[in-house]
C-alpha positions in Angstrom: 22.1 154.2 -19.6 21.0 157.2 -17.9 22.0 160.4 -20.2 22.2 164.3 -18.7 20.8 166.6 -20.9 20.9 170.9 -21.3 18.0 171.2 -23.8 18.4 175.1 -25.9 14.3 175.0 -27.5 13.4 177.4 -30.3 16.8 177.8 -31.6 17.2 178.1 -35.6 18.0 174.2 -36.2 19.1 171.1 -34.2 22.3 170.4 -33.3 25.1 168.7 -30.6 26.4 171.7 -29.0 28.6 170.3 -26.9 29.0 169.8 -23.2 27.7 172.0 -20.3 28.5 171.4 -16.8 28.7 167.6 -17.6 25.0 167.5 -19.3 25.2 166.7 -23.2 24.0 170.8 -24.3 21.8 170.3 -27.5 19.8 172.7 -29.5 16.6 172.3 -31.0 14.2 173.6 -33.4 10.6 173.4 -32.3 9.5 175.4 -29.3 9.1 174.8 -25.5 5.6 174.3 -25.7 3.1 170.8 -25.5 5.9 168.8 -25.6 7.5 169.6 -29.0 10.9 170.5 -27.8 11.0 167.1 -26.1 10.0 164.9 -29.1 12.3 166.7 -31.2 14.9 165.7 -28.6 14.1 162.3 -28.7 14.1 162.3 -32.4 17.1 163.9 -32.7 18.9 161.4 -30.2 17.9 158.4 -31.7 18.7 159.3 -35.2 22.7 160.7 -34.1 22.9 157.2 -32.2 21.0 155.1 -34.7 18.5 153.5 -33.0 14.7 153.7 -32.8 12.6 156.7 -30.9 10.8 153.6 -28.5 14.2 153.1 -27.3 15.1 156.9 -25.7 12.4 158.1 -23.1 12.7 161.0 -20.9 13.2 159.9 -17.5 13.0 164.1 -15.8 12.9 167.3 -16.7 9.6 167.2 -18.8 9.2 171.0 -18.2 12.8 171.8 -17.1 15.6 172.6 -19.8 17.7 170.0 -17.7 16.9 166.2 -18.8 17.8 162.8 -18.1 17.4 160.8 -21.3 17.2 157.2 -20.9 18.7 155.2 -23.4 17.5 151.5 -23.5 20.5 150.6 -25.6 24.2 151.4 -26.4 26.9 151.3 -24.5 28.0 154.4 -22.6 31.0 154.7 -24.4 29.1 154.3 -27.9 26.7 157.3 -26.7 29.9 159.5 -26.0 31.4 158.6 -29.2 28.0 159.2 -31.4 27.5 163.0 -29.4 31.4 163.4 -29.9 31.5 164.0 -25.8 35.0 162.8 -24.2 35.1 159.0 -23.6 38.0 159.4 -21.3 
């Protein structure tokens, strides 16, 4: 499944923030620099949804605070229900 993602780098500690114009908004720690802010994404993900790093790469938006996370496994509605986004 093919996630949208507003990514908020440097803030003071990781978190779901809710939605933002239909992108999952999430805030993390490390900095926007040399790819921190992405791998603390990826960690972050895979540890709310329970699943291994290997399985959630970032598909676009390497430089660009708006992702698409691709998630090898899970169901849509499991990924919703994991962020606490709206399943219906």
């Amino acid at each position: 499944m093919l996630l949208p993602v507003k990514v908020v780098p440097g803030a003071s500690r990781t978190r779901f923030m809710g939605e933002w114009e239909g992108r999952a908004k999430i805030a993390v720690a490390a900095p926007a620099e040399g790819g921190k802010a992405n791998k603390a994404l990826i960690a972050f993900l895979a540890k709310r949804l329970g699943v291994r790093k290997n399985t959630i790469a970032l598909k676009s938006g390497t430089t660009s605070p708006l992702k698409t996370i691709r998630i090898d496994r899970g169901q849509a509605e499991q990924v919703r229900a994991a962020l606490g986004l709206d399943v219906g």
